[in-house]
Backbone of each chain as ProteinMPNN parsed JSONL, in Angstrom:
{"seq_chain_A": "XXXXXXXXXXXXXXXXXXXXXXXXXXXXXXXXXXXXXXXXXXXXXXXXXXXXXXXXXXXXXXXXXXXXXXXXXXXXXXXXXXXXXXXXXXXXXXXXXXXXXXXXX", "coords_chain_A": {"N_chain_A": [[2.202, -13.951, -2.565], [1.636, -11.548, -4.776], [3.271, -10.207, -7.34], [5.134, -7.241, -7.875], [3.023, -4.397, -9.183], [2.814, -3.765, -12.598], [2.276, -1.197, -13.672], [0.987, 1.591, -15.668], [2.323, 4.561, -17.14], [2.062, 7.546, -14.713], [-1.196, 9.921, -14.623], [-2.982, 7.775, -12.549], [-5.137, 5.695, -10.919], [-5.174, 4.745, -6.915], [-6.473, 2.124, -4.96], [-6.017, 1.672, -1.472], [-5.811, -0.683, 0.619], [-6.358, -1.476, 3.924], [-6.193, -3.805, 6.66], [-6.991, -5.246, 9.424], [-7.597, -9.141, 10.574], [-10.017, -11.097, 11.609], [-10.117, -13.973, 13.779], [-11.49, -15.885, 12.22], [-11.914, -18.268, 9.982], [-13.76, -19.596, 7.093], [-13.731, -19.799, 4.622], [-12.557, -17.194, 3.334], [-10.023, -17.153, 2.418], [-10.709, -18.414, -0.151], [-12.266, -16.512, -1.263], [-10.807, -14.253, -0.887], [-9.038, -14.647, -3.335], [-10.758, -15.499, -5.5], [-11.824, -12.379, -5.404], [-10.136, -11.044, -6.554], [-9.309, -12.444, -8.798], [-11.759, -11.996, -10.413], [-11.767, -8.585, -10.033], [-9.144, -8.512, -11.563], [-10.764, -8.875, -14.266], [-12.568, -6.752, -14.34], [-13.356, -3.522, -16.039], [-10.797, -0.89, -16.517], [-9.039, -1.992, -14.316], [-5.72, -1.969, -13.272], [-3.924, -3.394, -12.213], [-2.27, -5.383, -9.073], [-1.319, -5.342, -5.757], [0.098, -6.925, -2.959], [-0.066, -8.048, 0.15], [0.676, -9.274, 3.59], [1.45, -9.607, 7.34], [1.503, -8.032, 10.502], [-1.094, -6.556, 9.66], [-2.669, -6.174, 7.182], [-1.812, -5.767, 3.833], [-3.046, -4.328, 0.655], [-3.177, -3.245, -2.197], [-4.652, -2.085, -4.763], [-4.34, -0.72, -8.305], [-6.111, 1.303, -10.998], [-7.304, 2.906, -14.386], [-9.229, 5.723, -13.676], [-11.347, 7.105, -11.269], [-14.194, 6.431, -11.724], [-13.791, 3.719, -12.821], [-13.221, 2.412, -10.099], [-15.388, 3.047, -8.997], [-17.284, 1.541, -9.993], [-15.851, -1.017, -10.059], [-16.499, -0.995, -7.466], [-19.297, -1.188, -6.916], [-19.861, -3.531, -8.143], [-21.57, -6.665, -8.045], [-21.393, -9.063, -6.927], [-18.577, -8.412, -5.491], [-19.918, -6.59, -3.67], [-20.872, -8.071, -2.462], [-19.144, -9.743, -1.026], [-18.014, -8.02, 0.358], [-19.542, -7.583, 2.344], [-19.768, -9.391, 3.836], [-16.868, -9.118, 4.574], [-17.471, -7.551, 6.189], [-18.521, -8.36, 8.324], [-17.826, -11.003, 9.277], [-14.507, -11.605, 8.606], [-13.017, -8.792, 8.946], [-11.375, -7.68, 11.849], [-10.626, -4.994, 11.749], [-10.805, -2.15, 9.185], [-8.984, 0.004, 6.717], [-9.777, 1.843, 3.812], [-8.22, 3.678, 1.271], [-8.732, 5.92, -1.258], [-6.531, 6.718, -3.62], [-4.598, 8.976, -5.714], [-2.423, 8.427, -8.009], [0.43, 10.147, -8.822], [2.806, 10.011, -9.373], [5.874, 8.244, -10.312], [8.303, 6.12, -9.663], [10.815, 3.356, -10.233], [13.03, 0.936, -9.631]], "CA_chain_A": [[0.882, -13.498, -2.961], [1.522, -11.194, -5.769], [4.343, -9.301, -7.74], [5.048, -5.89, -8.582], [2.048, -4.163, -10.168], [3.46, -3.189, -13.624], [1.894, 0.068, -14.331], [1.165, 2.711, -16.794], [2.735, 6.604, -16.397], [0.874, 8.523, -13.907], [-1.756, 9.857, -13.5], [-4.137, 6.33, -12.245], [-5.725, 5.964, -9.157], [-4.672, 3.545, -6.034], [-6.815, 1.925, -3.655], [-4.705, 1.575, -0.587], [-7.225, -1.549, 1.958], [-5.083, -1.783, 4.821], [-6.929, -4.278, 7.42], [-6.615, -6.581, 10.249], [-7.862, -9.981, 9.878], [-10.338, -11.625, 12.78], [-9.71, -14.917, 13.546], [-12.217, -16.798, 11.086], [-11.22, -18.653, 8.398], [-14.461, -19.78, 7.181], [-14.218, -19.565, 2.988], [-12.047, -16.335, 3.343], [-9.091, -17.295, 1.274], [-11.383, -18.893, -1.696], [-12.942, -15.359, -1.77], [-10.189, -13.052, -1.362], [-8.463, -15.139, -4.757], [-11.953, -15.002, -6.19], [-11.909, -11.099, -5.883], [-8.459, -10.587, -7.595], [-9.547, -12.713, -10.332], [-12.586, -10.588, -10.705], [-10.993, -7.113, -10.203], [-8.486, -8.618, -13.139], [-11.506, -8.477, -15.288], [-13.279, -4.822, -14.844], [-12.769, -2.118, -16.979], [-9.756, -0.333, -16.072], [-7.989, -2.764, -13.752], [-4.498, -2.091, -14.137], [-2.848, -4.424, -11.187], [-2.823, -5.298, -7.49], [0.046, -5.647, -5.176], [-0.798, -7.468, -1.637], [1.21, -8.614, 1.124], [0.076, -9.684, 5.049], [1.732, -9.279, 8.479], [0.23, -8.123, 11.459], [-1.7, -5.507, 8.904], [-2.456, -6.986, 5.275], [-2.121, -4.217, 3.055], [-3.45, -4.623, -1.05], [-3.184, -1.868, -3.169], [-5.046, -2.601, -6.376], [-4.536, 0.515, -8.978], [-7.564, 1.64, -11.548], [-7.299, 3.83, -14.665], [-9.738, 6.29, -13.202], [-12.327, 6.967, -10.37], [-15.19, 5.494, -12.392], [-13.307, 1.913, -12.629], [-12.918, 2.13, -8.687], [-17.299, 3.012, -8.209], [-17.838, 0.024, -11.151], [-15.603, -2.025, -9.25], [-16.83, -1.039, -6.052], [-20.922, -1.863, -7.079], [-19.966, -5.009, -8.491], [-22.954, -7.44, -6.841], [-20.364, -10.665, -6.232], [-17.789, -7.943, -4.948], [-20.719, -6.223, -2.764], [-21.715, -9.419, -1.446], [-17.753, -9.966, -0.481], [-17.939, -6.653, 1.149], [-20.61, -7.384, 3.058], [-18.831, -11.047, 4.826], [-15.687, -8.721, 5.058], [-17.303, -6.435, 7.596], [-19.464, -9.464, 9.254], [-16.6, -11.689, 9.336], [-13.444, -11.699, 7.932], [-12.047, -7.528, 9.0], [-11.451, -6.829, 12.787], [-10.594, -3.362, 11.386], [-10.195, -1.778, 7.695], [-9.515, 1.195, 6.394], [-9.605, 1.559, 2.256], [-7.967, 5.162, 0.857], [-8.65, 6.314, -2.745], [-5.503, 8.059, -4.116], [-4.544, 9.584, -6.977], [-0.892, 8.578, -7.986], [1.012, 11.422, -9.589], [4.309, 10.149, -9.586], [6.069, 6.841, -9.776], [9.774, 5.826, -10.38], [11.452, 1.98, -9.951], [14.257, -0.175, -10.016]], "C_chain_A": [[0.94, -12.847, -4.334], [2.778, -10.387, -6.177], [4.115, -8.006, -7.971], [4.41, -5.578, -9.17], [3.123, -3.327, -11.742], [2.269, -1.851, -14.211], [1.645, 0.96, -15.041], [1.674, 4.222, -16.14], [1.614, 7.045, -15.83], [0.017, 9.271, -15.173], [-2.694, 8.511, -13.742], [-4.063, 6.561, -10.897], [-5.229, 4.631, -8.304], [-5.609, 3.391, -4.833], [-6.096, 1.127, -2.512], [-5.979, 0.58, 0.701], [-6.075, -1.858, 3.139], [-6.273, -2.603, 5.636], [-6.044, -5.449, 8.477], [-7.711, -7.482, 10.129], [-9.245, -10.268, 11.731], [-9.865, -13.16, 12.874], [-10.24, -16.253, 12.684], [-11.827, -16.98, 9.937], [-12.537, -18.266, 7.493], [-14.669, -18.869, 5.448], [-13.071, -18.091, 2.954], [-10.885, -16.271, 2.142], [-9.221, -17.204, -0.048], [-11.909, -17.516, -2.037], [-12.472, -14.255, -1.863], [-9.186, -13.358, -2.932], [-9.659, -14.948, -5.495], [-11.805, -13.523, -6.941], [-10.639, -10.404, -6.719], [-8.65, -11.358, -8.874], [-11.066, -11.93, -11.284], [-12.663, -9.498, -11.086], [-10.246, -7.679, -11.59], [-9.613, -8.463, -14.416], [-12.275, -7.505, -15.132], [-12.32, -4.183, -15.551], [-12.107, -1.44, -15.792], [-9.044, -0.648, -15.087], [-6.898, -2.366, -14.252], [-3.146, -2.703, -13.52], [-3.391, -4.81, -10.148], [-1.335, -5.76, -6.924], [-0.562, -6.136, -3.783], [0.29, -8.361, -0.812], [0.12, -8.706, 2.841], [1.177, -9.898, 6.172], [1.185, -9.618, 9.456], [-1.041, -7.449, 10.776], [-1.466, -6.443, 7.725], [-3.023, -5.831, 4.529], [-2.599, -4.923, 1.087], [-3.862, -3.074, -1.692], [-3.751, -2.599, -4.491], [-5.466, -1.248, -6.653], [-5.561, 0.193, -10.486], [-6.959, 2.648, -12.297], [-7.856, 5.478, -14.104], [-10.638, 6.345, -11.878], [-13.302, 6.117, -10.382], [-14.831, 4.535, -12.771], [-13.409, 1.793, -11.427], [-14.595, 1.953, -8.788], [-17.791, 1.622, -8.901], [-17.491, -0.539, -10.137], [-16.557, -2.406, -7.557], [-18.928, -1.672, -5.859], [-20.931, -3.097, -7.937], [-20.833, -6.0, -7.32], [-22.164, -8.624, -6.515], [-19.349, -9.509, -5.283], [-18.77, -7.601, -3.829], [-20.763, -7.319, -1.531], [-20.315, -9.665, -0.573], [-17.739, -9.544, 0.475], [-18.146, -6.847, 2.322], [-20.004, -8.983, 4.196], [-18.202, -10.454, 5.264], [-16.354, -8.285, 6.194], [-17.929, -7.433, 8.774], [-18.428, -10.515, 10.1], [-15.066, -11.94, 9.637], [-12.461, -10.602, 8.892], [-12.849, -7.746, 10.372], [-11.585, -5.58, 12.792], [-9.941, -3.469, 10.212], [-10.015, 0.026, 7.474], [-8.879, 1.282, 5.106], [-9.21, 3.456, 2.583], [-8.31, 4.903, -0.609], [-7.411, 7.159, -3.166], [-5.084, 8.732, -5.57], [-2.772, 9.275, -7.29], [-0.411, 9.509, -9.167], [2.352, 11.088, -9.912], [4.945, 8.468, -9.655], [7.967, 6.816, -10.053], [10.173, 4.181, -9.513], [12.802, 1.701, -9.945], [14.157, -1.268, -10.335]], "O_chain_A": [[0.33, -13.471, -5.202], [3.363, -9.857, -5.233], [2.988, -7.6, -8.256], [4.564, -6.139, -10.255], [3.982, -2.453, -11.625], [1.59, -1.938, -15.233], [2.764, 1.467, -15.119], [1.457, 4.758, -15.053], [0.464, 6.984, -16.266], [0.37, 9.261, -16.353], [-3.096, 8.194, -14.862], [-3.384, 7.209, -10.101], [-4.927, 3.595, -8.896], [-5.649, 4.192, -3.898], [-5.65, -0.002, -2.715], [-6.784, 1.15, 1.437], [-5.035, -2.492, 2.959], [-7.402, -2.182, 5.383], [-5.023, -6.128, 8.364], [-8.769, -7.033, 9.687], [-9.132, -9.573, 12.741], [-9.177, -13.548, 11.93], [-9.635, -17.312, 12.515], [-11.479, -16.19, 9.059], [-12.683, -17.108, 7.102], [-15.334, -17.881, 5.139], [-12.654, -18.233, 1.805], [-10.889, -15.502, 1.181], [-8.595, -16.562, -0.891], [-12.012, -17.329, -3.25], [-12.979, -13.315, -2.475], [-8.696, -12.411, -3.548], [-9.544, -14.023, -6.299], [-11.712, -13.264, -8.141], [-10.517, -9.346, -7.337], [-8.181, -10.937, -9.932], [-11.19, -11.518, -12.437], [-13.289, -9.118, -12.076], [-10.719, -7.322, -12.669], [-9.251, -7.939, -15.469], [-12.896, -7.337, -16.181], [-11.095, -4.216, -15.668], [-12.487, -1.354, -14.625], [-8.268, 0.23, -14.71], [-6.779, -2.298, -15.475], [-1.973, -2.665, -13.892], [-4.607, -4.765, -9.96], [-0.463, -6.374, -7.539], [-1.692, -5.746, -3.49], [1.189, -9.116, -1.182], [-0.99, -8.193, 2.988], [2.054, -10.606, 5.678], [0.595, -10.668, 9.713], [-2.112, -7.755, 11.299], [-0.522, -7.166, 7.407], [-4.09, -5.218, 4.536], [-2.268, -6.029, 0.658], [-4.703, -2.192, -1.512], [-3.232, -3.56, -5.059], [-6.301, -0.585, -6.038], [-5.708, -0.937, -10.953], [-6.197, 3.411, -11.703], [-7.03, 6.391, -14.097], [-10.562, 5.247, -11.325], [-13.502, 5.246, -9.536], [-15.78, 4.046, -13.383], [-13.866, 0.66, -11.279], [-15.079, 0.827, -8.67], [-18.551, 0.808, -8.378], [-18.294, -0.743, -9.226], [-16.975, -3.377, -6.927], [-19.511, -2.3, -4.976], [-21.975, -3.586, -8.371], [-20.715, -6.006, -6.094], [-22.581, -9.17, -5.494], [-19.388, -9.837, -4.097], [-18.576, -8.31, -2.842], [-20.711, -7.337, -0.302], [-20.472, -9.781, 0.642], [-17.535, -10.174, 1.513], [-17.421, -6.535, 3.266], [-20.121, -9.058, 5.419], [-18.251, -10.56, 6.489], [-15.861, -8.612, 7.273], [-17.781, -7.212, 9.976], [-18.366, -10.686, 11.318], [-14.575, -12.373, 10.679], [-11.467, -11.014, 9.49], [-14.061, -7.913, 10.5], [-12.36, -4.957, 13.517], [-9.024, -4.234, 9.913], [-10.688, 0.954, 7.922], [-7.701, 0.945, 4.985], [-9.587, 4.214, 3.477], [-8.18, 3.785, -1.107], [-7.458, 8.373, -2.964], [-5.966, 8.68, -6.427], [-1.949, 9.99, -6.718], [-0.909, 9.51, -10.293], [3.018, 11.799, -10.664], [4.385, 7.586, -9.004], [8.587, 7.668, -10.69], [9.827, 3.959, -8.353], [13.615, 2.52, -10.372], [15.164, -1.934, -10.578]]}, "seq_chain_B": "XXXXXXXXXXXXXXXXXXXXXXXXXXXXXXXXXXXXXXXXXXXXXXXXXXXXXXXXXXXXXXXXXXXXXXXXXXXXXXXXXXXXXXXXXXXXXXXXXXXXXXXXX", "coords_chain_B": {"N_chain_B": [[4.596, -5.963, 11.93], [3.674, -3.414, 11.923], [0.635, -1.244, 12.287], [-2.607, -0.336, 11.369], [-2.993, 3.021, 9.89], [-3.418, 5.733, 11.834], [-4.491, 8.437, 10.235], [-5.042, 11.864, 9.982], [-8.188, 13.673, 7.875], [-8.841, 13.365, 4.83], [-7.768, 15.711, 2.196], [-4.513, 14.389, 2.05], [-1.116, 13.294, 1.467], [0.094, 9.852, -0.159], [2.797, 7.442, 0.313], [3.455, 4.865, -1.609], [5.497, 2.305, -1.434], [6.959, -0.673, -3.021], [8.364, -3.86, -2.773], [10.781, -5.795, -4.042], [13.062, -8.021, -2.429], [16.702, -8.747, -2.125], [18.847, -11.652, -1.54], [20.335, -10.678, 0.271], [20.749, -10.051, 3.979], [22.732, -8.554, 5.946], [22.211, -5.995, 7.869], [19.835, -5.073, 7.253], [17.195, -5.24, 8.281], [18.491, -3.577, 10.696], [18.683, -1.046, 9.818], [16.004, -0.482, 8.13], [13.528, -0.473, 10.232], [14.834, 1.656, 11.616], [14.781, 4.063, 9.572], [11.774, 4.133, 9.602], [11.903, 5.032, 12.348], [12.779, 7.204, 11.779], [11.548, 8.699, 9.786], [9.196, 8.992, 11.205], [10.183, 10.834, 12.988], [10.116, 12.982, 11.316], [8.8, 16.151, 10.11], [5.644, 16.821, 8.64], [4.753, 13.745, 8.877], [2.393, 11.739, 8.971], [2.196, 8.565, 9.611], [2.34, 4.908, 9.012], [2.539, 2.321, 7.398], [2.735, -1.517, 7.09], [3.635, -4.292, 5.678], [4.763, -7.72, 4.677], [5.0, -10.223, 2.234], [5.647, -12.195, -0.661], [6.127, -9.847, -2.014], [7.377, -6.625, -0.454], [5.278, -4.67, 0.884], [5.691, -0.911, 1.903], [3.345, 1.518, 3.087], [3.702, 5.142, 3.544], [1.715, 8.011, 5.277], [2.068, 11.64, 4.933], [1.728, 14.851, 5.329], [1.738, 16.833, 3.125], [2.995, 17.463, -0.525], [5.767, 18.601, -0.008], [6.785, 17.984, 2.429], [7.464, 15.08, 1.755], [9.139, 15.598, 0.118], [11.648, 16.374, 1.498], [11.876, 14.475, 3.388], [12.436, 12.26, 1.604], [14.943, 13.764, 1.465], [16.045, 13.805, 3.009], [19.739, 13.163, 4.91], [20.314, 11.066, 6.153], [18.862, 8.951, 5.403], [19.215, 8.978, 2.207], [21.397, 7.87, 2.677], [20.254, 5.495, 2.795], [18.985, 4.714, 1.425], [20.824, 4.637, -0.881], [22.135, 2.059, -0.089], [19.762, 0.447, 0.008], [19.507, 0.355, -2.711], [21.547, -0.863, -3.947], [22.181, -2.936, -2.394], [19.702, -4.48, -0.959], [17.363, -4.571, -2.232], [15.894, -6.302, -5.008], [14.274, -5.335, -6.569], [11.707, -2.926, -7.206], [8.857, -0.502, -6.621], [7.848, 2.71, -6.275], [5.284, 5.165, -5.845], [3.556, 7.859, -5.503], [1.244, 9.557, -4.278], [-1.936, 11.329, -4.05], [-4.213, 11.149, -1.026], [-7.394, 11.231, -1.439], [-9.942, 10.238, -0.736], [-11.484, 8.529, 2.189], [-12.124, 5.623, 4.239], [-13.272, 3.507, 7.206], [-13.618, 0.61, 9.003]], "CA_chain_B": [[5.117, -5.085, 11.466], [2.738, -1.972, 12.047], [-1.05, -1.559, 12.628], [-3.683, 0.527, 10.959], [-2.47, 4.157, 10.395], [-4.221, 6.93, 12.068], [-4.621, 9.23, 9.511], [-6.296, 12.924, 9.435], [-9.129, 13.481, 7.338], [-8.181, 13.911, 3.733], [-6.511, 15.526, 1.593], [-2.945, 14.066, 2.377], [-0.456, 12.479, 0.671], [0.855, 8.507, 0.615], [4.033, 6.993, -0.5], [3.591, 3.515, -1.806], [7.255, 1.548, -1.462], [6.503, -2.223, -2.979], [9.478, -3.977, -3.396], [11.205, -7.244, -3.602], [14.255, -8.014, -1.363], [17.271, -9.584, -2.423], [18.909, -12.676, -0.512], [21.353, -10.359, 1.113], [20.308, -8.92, 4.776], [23.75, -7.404, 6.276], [21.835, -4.94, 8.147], [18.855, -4.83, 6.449], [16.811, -5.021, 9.047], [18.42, -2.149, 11.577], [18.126, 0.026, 8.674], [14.58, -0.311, 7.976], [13.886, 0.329, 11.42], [15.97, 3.15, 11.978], [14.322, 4.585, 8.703], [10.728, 4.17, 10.216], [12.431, 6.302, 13.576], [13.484, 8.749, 11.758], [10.305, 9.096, 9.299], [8.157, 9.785, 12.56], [10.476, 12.262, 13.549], [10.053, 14.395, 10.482], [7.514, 17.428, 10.258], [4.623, 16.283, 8.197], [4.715, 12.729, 8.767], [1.34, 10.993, 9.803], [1.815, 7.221, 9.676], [3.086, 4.2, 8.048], [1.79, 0.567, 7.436], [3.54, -2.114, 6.311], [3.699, -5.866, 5.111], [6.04, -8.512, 3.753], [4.831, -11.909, 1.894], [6.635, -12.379, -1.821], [6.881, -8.606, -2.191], [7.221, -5.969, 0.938], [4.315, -2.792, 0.986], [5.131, -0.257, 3.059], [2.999, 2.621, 3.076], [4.094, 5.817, 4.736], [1.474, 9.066, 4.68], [2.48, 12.575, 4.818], [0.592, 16.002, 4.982], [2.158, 16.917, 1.602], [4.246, 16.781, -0.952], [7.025, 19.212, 0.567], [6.846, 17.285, 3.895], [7.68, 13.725, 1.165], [10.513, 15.735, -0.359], [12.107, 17.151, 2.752], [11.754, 13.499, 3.84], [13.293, 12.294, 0.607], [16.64, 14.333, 1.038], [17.368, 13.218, 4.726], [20.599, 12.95, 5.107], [20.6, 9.651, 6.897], [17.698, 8.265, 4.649], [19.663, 8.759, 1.341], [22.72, 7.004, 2.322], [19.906, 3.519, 3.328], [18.431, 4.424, -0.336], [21.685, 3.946, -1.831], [22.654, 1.051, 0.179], [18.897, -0.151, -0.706], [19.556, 0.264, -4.114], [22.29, -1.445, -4.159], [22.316, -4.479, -1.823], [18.744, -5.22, -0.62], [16.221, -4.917, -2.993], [16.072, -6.644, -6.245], [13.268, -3.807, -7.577], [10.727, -1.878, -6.271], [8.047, 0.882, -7.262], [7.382, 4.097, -5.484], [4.239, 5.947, -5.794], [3.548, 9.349, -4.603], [-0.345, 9.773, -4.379], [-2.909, 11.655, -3.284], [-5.352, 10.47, -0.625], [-8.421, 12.165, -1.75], [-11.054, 9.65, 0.226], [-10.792, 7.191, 3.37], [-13.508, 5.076, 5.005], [-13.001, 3.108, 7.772], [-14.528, -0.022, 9.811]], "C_chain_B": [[4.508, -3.32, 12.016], [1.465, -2.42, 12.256], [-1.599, -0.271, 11.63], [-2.881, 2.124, 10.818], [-3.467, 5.141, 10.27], [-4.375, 7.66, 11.301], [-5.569, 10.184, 9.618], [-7.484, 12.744, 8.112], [-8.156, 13.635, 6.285], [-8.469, 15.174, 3.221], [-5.019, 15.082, 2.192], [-2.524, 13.036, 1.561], [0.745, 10.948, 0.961], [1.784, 8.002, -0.644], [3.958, 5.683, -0.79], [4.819, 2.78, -2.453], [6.633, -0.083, -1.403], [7.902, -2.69, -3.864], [9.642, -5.62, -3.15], [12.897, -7.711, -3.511], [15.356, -8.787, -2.121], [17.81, -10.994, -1.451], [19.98, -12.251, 0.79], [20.399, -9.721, 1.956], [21.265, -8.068, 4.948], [23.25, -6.187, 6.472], [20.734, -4.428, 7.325], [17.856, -4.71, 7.197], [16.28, -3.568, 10.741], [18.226, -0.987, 10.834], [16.519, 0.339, 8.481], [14.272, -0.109, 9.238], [14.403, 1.748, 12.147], [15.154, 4.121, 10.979], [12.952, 4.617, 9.122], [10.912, 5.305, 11.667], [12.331, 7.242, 13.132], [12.438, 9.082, 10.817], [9.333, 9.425, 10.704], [8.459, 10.89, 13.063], [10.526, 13.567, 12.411], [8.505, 15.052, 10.336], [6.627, 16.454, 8.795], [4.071, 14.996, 8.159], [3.194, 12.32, 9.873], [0.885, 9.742, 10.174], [2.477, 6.415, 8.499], [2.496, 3.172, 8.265], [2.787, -0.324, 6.635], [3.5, -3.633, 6.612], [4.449, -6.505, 4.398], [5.218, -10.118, 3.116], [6.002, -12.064, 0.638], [6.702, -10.967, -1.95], [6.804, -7.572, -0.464], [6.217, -4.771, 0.202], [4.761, -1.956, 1.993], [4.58, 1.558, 2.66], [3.201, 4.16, 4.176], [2.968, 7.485, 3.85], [1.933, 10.097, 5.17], [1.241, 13.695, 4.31], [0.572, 16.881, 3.621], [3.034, 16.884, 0.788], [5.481, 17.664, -0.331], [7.506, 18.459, 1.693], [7.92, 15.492, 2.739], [9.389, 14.314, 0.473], [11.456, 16.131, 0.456], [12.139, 15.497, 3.164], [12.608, 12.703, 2.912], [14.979, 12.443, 0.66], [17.09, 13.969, 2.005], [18.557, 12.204, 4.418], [21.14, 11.167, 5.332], [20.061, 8.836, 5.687], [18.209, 8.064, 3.368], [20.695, 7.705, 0.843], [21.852, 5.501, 2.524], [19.532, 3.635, 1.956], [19.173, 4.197, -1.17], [22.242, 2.681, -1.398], [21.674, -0.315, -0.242], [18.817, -0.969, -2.043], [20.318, -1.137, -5.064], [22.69, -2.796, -3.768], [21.029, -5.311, -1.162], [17.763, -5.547, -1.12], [16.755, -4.879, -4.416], [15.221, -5.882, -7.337], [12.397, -3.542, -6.35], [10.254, -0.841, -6.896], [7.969, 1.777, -6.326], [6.372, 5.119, -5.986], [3.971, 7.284, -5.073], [2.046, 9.006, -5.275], [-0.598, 10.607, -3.826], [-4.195, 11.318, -2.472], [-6.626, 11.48, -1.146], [-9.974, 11.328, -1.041], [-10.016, 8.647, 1.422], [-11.98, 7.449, 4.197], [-12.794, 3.997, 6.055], [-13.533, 1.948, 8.347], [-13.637, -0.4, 11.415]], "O_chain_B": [[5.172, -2.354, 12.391], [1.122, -3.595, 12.387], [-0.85, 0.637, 11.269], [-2.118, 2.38, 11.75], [-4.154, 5.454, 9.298], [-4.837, 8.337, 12.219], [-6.754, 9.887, 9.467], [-7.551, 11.688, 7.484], [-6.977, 13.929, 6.482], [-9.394, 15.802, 3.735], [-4.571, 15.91, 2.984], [-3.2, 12.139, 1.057], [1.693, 10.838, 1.739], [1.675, 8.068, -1.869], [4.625, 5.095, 0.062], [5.07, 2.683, -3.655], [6.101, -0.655, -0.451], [8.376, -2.288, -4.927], [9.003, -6.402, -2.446], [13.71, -7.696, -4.435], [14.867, -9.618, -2.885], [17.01, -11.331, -0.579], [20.348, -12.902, 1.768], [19.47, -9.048, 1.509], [21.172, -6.951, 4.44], [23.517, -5.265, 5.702], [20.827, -3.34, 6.757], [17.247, -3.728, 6.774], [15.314, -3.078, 11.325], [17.613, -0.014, 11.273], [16.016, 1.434, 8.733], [15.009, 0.81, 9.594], [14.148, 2.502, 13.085], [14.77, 5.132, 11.566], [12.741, 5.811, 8.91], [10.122, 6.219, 11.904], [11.887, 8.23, 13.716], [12.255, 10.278, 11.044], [8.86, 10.56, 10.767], [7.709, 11.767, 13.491], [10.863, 14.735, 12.605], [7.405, 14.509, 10.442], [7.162, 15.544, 8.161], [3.017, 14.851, 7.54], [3.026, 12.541, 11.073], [-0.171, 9.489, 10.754], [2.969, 6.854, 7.459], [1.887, 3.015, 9.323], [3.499, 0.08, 5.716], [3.338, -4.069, 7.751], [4.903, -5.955, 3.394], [4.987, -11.013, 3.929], [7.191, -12.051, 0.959], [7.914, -10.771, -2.042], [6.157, -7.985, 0.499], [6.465, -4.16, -0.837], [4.263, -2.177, 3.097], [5.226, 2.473, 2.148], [2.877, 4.178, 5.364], [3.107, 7.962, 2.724], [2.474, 9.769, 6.226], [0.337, 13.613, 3.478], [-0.407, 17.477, 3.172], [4.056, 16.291, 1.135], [6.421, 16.877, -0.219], [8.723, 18.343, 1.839], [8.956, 15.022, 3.208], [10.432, 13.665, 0.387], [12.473, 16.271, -0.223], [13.363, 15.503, 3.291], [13.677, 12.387, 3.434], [15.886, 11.741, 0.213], [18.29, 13.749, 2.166], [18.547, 11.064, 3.954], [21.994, 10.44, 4.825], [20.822, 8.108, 5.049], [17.86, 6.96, 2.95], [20.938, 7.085, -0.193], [22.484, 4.447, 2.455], [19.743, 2.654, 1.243], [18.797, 3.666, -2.215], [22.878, 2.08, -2.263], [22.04, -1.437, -0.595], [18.421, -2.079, -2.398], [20.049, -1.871, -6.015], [23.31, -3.612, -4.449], [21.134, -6.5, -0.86], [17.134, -6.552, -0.789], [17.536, -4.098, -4.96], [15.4, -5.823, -8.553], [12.391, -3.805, -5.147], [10.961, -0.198, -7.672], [8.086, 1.238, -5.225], [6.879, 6.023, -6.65], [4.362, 7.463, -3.92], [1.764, 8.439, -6.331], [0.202, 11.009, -2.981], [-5.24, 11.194, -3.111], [-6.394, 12.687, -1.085], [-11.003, 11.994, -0.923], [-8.849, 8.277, 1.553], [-12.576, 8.431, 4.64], [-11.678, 3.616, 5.703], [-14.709, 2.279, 8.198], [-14.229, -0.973, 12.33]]}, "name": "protein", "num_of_chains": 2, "seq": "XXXXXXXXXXXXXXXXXXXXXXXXXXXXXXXXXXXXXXXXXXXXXXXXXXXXXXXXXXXXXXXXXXXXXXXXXXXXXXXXXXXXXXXXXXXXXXXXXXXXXXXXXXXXXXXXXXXXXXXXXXXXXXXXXXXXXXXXXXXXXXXXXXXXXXXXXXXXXXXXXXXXXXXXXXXXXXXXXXXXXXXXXXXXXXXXXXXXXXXXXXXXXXXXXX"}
């Protein structure tokens, strides 16, 4: 799915979507690639990392707060939103965080 | 792998570990494992999530940062972070955040 978000030095923000899936396909795929090519173009995008299991976790990090609310009232993303909870998510739960710290290998 | 993690209300703090594995297991497996045991059994620990496709996520939160550094120095946990380091993962980021929201469906 995706590589290592390459990052800037703290501080940036992380939205952490952890969810389980239901069993409908039904366009899902075409629209969660959609929204990552999307998110790549708002102001202050600055990655996404994403992986799936039994839990499919996606972290996509944001210079600030106000890139996350943009992102988040985007009217194609809204509309996404709005399938996810109809559709798509048995159960989600999104965090906002604040990352303060980072270190790699 | 995991499910959804319960999490108190916020403020609390999450560790984002996104990495990518090398081709060696040799115990790569009972380790991670064992390291999930023994994160539940430490004082501040409130949950963990986690996923593998081309990179692994696993998110583990914590009530703060003393609880993440105290968690950090375990004994046990240091010697899988140098064996980590060294024979299973080919990189990896680590994030320390702050949850400061969380919505749910």
């Amino acid at each position: 799915m995706s590589d290592i978000a390459n990052t800037p030095p703290p501080p940036y923000y992380a939205v952490i979507f952890t969810n389980l899936r239901t069993e409908l396909d039904d366009g899902y795929g075409e629209t969660a690639a959609r929204m990552v090519q999307l998110a790549e173009q708002q102001p202050g995008f600055l990655g996404v990392e994403s992986a799936r299991d039994t839990v499919g976790i996606t972290v996509s990090y944001w210079k600030d707060l106000d890139s996350i609310k943009q992102w988040k009232a985007n009217v194609e993303h809204i509309e996404a939103q709005k399938l996810g909870r109809k559709k798509w998510y048995a159960a989600f739960t999104t965090r906002i965080a604040k990352v303060e710290r980072e270190y790699s290998l």
